[in-house]
N, C-alpha and C positions, 0 to 999 in steps of 0.2 A: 711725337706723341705728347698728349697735354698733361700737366700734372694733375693728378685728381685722386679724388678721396669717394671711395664705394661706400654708401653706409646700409648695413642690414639690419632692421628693427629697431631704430635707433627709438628711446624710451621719447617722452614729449619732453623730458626734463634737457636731455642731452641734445635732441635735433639742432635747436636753435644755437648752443655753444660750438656744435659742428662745426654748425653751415659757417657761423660769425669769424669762425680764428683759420676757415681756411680761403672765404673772403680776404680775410685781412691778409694772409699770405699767401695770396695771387693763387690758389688753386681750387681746380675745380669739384665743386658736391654734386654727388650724383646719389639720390634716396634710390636705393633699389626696390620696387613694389617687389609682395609676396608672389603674385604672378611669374616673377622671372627666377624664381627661383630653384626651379628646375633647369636651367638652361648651363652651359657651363660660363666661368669666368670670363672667357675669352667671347662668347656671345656676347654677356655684357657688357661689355667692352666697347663691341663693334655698336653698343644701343638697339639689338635684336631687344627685341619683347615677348615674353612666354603666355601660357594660358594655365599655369599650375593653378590647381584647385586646391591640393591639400597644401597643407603649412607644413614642411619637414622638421621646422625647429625652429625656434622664439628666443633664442637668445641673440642677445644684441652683440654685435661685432665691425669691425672696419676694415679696409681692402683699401691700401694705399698703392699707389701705382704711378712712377713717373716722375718723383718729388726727388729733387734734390736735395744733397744732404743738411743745409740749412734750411729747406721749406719741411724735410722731416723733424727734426729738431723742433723748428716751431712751433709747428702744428702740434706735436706730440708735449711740448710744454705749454700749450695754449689750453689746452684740456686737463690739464690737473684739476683734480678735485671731484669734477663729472665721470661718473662711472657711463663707459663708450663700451666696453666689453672688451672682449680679444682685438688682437688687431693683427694684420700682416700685412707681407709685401709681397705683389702679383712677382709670380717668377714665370720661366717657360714651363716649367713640370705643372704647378699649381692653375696656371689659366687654362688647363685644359677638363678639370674637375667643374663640379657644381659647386655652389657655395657651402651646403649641406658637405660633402665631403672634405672642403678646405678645413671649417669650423672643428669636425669631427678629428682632423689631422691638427690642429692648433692645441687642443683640449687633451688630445695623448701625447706633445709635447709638452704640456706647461704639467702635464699630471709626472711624467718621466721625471723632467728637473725638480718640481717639489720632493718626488719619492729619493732622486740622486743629495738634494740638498738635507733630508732630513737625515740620511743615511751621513753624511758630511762628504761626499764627496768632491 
């Protein structure tokens, strides 16, 4: 499988720093339309295409998949500075969700360790 980078809503500020640092490290961009957003991870994946009408949610995030740990790395310090949003890594649990559900499970992880780290734990 090819290494590649899923982008969901990417703002117009970020698309281009994307697309450009994951060009420069051999992996592949793939803009998810609103349309497929309905469909689960692993649809998209396979490049199934949906017909979703409504927009479930507008925040911007990324779906890394396949990347070695130097093309993560890279990739991941090629983008400082540009806000890309959440980001994660396809797993077998997670490809089976829609995006709407992965984002939704990102967001009550990063809320759980803020709440853990204010608390000091």
């Amino acid at each position: 499988m090819a290494a590649r980078v899923f982008a969901f809503n990417m703002t117009d500020e970020a698309r281009p720093a994307v697309r450009a640092q994951c060009v420069r490290k051999g992996v592949g961009y793939v803009e998810v339309p609103q349309a497929d957003f309905g469909l689960t991870i692993q649809e998209i994946m396979n490049g199934r295409h949906g017909v979703q009408t409504e927009v479930p949610f507008s925040e911007s995030f990324l779906l890394l998949s396949n990347l070695s740990q130097d093309q993560f790395n890279d990739v991941l310090d090629g983008m400082r500075g540009v806000y890309t949003g959440l980001k994660a890594i396809v797993t077998p649990t997670n490809r089976r969700w829609t995006p709407e559900k992965l984002l939704r499970e990102i967001q009550a992880e990063h809320a759980a360790m803020r709440e853990a780290a204010q608390k000091g734990e």
